[in-house]
N, C-alpha and C positions, 0 to 999 in steps of 0.2 A: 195479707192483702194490702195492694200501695191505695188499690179505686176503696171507696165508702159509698153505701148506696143512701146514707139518709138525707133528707131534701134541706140544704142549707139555710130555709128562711121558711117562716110562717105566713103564707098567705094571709088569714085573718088579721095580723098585725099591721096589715098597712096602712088603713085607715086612720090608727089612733097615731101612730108614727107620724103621718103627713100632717095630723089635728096639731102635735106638739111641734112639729117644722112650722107649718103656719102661724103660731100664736109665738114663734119666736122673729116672724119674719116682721110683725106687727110690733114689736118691741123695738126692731133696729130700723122701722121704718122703710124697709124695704117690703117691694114688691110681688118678689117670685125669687128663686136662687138656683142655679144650674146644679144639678148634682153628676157629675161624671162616673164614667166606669172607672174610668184611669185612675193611677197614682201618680206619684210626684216623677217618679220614672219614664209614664207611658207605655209602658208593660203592658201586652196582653193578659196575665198573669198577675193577681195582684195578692198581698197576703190578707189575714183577716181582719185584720182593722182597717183596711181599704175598703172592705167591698160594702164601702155606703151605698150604692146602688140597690143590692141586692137586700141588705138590710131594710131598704124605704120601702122598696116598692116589692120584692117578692122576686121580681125578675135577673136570673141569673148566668145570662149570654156574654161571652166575651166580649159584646159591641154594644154600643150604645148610651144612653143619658137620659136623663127627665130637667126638666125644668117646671118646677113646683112652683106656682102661682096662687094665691087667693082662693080662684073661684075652680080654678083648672089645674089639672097635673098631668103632664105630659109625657107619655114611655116613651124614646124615639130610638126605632128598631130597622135595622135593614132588611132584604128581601130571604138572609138566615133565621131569623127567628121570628116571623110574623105568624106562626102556630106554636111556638112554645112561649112567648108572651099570652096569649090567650090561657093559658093553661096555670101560668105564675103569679099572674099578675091581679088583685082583685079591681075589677072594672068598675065596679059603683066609686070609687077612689082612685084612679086614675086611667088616662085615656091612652091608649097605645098608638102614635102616629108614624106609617110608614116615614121613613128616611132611607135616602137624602132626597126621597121625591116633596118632601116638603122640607122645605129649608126652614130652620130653627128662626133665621131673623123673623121670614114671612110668617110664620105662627104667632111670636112674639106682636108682629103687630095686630092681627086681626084679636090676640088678646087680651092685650095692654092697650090702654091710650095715650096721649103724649105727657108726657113726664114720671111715668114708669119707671121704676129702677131694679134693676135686677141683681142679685148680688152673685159673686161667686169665687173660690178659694184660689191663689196664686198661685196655689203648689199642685194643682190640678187640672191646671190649663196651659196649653204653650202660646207665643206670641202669634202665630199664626191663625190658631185657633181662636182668639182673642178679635186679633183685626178683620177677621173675616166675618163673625160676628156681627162688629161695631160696624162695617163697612153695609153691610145688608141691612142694618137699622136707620141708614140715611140721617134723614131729615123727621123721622118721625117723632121726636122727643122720646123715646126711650133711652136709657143710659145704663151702662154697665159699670158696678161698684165691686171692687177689691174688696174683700172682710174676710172674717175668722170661720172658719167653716162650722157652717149653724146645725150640720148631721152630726159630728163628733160631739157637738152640745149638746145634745138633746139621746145620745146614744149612750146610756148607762152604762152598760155591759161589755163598754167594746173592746176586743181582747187586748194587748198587749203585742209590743213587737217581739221577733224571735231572736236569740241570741246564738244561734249555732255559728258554729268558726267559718271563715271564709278558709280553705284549705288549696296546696297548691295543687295545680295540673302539669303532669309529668311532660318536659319538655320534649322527649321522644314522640309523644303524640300530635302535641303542636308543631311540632318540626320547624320548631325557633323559637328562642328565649325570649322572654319578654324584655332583656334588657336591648336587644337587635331591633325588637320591634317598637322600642320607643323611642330609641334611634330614629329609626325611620318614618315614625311619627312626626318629631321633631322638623325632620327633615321637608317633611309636606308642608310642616304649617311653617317653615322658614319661606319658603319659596311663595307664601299666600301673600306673605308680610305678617303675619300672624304670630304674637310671642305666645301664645296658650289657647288652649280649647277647652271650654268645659263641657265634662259626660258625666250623662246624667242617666245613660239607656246601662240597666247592669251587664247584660250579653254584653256591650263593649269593656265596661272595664274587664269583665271576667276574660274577655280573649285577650288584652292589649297584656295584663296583666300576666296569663296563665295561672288563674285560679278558678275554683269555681265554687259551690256552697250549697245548704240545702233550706233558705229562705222561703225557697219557692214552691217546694219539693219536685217539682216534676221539670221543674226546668233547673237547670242545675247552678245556679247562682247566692251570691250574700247580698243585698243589701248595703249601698256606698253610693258613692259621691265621687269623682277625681276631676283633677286637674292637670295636663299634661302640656308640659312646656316644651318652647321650642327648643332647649338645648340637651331635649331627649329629658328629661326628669318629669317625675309622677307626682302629684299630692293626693292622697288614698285618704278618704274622709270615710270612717266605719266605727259602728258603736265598738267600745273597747273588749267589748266580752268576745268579740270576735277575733280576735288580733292574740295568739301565741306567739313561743318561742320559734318554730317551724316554721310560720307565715312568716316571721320578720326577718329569718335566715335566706329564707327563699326569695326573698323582694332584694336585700340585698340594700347598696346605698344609693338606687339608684331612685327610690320609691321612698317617700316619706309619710309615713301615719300616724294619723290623728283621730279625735277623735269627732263624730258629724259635728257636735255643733262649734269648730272650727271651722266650717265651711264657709259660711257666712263672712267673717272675718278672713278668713286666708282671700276670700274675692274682692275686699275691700282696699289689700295690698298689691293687687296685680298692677301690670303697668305698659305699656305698648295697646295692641293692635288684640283684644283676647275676640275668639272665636265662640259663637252663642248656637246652635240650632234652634232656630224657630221652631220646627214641626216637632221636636221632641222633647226641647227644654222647659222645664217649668218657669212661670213669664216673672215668677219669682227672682230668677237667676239676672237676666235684665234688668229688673227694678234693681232688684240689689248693685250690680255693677255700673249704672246709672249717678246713684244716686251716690256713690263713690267716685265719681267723675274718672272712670274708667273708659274707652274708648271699646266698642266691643262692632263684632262686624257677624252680620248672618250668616251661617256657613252649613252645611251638611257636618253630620259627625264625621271626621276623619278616618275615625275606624271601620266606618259602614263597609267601605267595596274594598278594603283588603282583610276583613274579616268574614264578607262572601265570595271569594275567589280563594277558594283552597290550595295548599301547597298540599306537593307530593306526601308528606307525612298525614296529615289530616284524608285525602283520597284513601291513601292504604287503608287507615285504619277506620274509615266507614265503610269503606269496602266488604272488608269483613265482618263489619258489627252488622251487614245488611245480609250476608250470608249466612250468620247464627241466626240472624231473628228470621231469617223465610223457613230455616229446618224447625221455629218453633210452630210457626205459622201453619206450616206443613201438618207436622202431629197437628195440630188443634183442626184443621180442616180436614183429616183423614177420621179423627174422633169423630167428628159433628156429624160425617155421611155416615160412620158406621151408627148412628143414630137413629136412622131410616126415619122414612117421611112423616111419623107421629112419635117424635123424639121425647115428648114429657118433660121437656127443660122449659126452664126460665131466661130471659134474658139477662135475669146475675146469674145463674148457673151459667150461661157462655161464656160471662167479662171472667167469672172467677176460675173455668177451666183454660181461658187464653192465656191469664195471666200465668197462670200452673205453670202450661209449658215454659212459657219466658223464662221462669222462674228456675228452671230446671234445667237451664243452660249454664248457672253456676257464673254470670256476669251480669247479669240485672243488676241496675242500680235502685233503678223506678220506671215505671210508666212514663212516655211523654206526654199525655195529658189525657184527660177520662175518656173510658172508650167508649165509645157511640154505637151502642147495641140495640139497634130497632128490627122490631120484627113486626110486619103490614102497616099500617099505618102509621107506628112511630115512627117506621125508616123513612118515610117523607116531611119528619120534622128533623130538618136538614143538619144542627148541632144538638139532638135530641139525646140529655143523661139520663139512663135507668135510676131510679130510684125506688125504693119499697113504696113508695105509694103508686110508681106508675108501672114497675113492673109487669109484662105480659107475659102469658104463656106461649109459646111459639105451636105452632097449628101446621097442619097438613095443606099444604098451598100456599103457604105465607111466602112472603121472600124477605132474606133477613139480611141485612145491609150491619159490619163490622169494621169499620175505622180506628184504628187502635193505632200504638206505637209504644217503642223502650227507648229509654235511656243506656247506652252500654259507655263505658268510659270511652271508647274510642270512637263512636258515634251514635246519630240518631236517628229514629226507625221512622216514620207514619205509612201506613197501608191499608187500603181498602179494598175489602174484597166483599160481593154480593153475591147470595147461594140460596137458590131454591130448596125449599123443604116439601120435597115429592112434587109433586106435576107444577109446573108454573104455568101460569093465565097468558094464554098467546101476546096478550096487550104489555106483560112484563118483559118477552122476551125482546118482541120489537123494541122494545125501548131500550134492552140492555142491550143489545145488539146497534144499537144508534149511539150508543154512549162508548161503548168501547173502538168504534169505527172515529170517536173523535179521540180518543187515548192513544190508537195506532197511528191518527194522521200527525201528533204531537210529535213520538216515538221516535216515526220516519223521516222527520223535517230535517232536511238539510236548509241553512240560511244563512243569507251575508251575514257579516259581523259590523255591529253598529242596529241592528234591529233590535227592537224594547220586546218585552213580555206583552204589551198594545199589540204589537205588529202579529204576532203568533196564537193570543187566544182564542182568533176565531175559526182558528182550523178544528179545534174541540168541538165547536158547535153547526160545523157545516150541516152535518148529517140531521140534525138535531133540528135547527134551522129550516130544514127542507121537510121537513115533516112538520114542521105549526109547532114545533120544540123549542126549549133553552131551562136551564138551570140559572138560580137568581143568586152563583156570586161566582169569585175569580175560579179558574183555572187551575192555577198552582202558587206557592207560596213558596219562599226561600226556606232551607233548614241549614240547620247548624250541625256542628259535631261534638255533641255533645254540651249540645247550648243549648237555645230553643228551638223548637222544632215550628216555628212560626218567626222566620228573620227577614229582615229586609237589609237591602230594598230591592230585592231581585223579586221580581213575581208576573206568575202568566198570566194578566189580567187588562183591561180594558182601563183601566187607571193606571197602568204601568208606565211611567216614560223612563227607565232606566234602561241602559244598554245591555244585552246578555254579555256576559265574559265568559272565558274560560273559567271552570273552577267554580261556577255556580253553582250549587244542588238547590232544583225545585220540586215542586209535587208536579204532579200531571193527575189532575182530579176532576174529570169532566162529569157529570149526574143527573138523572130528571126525576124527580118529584110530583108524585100525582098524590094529591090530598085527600086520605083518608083511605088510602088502598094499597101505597107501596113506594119506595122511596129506593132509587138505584145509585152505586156510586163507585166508582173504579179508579183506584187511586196508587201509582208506585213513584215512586222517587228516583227521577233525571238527574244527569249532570252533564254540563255545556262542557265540550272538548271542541278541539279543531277538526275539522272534519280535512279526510286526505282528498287530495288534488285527483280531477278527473283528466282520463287523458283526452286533448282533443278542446277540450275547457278553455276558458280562458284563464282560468286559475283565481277569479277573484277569491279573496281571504274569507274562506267559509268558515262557520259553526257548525255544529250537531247537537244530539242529548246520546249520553249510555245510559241503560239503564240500570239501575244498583238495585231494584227492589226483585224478589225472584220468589211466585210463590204462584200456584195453579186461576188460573180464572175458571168460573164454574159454565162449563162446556153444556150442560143441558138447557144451559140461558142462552145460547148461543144460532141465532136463524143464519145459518152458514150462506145458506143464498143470496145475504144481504152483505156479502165482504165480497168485494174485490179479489184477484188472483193473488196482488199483493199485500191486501190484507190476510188473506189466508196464509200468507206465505210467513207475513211476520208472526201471524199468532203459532204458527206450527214452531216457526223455529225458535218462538219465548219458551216454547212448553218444553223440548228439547233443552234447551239449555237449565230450563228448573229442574230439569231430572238432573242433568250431567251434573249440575251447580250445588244442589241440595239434596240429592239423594245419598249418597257419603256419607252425609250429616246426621240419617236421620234414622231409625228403628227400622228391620227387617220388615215388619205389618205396613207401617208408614212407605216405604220404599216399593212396595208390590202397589200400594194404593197410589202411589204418583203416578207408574208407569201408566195406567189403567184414565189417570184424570189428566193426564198428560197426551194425551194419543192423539196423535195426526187428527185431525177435520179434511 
């Protein structure tokens, strides 16, 4: 098994945790200390000596921070996990505050007085996130101090980094050598004025490069550092245990390796015009090339939108990695009905028979990241992980919401599907029925080219909207191939200003969550193409999405009187096409059970 169900952190341990952070804050004379989710990366995905977060306070969501104070400690949690902080997190020791509806500075003040100082680690914060910060603390005498990070002080136990090899990625897949593509790196940042860039996000070296690693485990990358100059050459800063024969065959002379703590020093010597990302880089990186009297200019990672616009090799072969994983999707959905409406599972018993299937297709690498197995009221805690302690048993009327995905070397999966276990509560189907009416308006969109993921996610919530609805986060997220399955900066979301391209793959995951009763969420994986010319048109330069994910929607959730002709029309011919697409694929039993879950509305 790749998922583990035991709960990462000890809730009762937060308190003496935060007692020993406090009586270290009082030694350095500070006031309070930020403790981030992130690594020095910025990684959604952090290894175990990162997840200070999780270790202080209990709380263990992909998003968020505390800022530990004196008298106060602060969880700050978006509108994903305002019911599983209540559940992680011990409240007599710290306070959970929605964000970003309260801004960090504004708390700060109403908790500090002036001349407050707050401490917090360099390699954990980007420049952005820093002056935005200082910027919202005005005139109020609070101040923010650089220092050593006082959680790794005070955390005994904390594990050690990994040393697994960074290993290559087969250029057939990538459908271009990394020596082309740093080429054409080069190339970008000639034309900025720009003699180097530094990356610091791993998805980009792991693409620029063509390697990948299993640092992460579920996202397939190593652990590094680069620097990529303008005359096409790489500096690849990774601990050494990493680095064979094979890796340094395959890098070739056009990449040179070191080892990290080179890094520091190799940025001390750069020289011209070097390129920083504020939103991603640690603020670390800055100081340091500051204070080397290097000249450095804010810049987006260069890698970001040609490493989210797919070439034709990269399409093929997620193409297909999305056609294996719906024939496992499939068996695992034909299992679960033949279960009938008082099935005797658990919700590890679901992750552990979905992953079966995956597994059984003989190309699993790993999981893209833990699958989210709610059944009645967990599936309305929105990133909600089974664990033996919270494990349920799945009930006759439940509705069980399953968010899962794989890693296959040639691409990456995520999908959600929501299925009644025997009769579903009129009040679930409306809603799943309002949620998939925003999935299909996604689907369907044809739109100019130049429009953001802003401009598109509120076609997801129309339906939803119109009924006193909404779901509290984005639309859809950028995926990789075989990267992470959480990339930017393409995403369908109301925070999005970035332009769709061709060659994008996003989610399309629209949802409604009712607290304490059922939690819906419908989710397949898009990709922006050119949409063909209408005749009669004036032919402006259109987009579209295809869809790549192919796998049954459960039809007895489904109030048909509540779709349109042409919603009906798309859902009939999705189901069509999962048989034509996935039944080939799949077992004689599984194959009769498509036809049946497939069938016209």
């Amino acid at each position: 098994m790749f998922q583990t169900f035991k709960a990462t952190t000890t809730p009762d341990t937060g308190a003496p945790r935060l007692a020993a952070l406090r009586a270290l804050l009082r030694e350095r004379g500070l006031d309070g200390f930020l403790v981030p989710r992130a690594d020095a990366h910025q990684g959604e995905y952090v290894i175990g000596r990162d997840q200070r977060l999780a270790w202080l306070t209990g709380f263990t969501g992909s998003a968020g921070f505390c800022i530990a104070l004196a008298e106060v400690a602060g969880v700050f949690i978006d509108g994903r996990y305002r019911l599983q902080v209540r559940d992680q997190v011990d409240q007599t020791a710290f306070t959970p505050v929605n964000w970003p509806e309260t801004k960090p500075g504004d708390w700060l003040q109403e908790q500090l007085s002036a001349g407050g100082v707050v401490g917090y680690d360099p390699w954990l914060h980007t420049k952005d996130e820093i002056e935005t910060l200082e910027k919202s603390l005005g005139n109020s005498g609070i101040s923010l101090r650089q220092c050593t990070n006082l959680v790794d002080e005070i955390w005994q136990d904390q594990p050690g980094p990994p040393s697994d090899l960074m290993v290559p990625y087969p250029t057939e897949l990538a459908g271009k050598g990394h020596s082309q593509k740093q080429l054409e790196l080069g190339e970008t940042l000639s034309k900025k004025g720009h003699n180097a860039a530094v990356l610091t996000q791993l998805d980009s070296i792991a693409w620029l490069l063509n390697t990948r690693g299993t640092d992460l485990g579920q996202t397939p990358v190593a652990l590094a550092f680069a620097i990529a100059m303008a005359d096409g050459t790489v500096r690849l800063f990774l601990d050494a245990a990493k680095m064979d024969a094979n890796l340094r065959e395959h890098l070739g002379n056009s990449v040179e390796a070191s080892s990290t703590d080179q890094f520091g020093p190799a940025l001390d010597t750069l020289e011209g015009v070097v390129a920083v990302d504020p939103k991603t880089a640690p603020i670390w990186v800055g100081n340091r090339l500051s204070a080397a009297g290097v000249e450095t200019a804010d810049s987006p990672d260069p890698t970001a939108l040609p490493k989210a616009c797919k070439n034709a090799a990269e399409i093929a072969g997620t193409t297909e990695a999305h056609l294996r994983d719906g024939a496992a999707v499939a068996e695992f959905l034909a299992w679960l009905d033949a279960q009938g409406s008082t099935p005797g599972l658990s919700e590890i018993d679901v992750v552990k028979r979905l992953e079966t299937f995956r597994n059984a297709t003989g190309e699993l690498r790993n999981i893209s990241f833990d699958t989210i197995c709610g059944s009645g009221p967990n599936g309305a805690i929105v990133h909600y992980r089974v664990t033996e302690d919270t494990n349920r048993q799945i009930e006759s009327g439940d509705v069980l919401l399953v968010d899962s995905g794989a890693q296959y070397l040639d691409g990456t999966t995520d999908i959600t599907r929501t299925m009644a276990i025997g009769t579903p509560a009129p009040e679930a189907v409306y809603a799943f029925t309002l949620v998939l009416k925003g999935m299909i308006a996604i689907s369907r969109q044809r739109f100019p080219k130049g429009l953001t993921g802003r401009d598109l996610d509120p076609l997801a919530r129309a339906a939803l909207w119109r009924a006193g609805l909404d779901f509290n986060h984005g639309t859809g997220h950028g995926v990789g191939v075989y990267l992470s399955v959480h990339e930017g900066p393409q995403r369908l979301s109301r925070l999005s200003d970035v332009p769709l391209r061709a060659g994008m793959i996003l989610s399309n995951e629209p949802g409604y969550y009712r607290e304490g009763a059922f939690g819906i969420r419908l989710e397949n994986l898009i990709i922006v193409e050119s949409a063909p010319d209408i005749a009669g048109a004036d032919n402006r330069e259109m987009l579209q999405f295809r869809t790549l994910t192919w796998a049954p929607l459960d039809r007895r959730m489904i109030d048909i009187t509540l779709l349109s002709t042409g919603e009906q029309d798309w859902l009939n011919n999705y189901h069509d096409q999962v048989v034509e697409k996935i039944s080939p694929r799949c077992t004689p039993e599984t194959q009769n059970w498509l036809v049946q879950a497939c069938a016209p509305m």
